[in-house]
N, C-alpha and C positions, 0 to 999 in steps of 0.2 A: 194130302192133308184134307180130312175133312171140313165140310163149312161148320159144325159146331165148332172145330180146334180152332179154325178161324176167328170166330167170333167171339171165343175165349182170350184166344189170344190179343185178340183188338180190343177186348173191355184191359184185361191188365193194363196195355200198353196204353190207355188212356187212360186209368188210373194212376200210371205214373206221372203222366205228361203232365196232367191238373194237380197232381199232387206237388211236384214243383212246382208250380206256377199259382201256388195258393196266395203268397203273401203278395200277388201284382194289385188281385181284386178278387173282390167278395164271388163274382163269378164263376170263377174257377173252380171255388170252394162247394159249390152250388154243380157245377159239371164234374168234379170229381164226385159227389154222393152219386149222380145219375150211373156215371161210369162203374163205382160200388153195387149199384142195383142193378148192370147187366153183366156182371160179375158172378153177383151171387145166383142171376136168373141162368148164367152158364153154368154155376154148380149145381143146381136142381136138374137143369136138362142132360148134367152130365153125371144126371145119378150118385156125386158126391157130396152129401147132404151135410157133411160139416162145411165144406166150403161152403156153401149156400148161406148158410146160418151166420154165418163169421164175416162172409162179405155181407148181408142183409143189416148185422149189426153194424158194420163200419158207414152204410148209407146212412142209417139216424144217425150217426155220431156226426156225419160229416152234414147234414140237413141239420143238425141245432147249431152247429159251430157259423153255418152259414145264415143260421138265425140272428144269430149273437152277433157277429159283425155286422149284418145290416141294420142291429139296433145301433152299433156305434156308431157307421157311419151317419143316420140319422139324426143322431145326438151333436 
């Protein structure tokens, strides 16, 4: 196995892990977008640029979702 299939394979797999573990703490929410963004940086390295783009959109999504909660928890 190569070290990018590796590295792809660790960003999903930690995509999942924080993906479940969203509703613990705002954190998670916050480590799954990072997880999103070496994701999408393994689709670009791995030449499949719709992946790239799909997971780049899924880090904003998950980077305002993790906006939004730390306004609540604030509040």
């Amino acid at each position: 196995m190569s070290p990018l299939t590796l590295f792809g394979a660790g960003a999903v797999l930690l995509m999942l892990v924080f993906y479940a573990l969203e509703e613990r703490a705002p954190a998670f929410t916050l480590a799954f977008a990072f997880a999103c963004l070496a994701s999408s940086a393994y689709g670009w390295m791995a030449r499949t640029w719709p992946f790239g783009v799909v997971e780049a959109v899924w880090a904003v999504v998950a980077w305002r979702r993790w906006r939004q909660r730390q306004r609540g928890v604030r509040s």
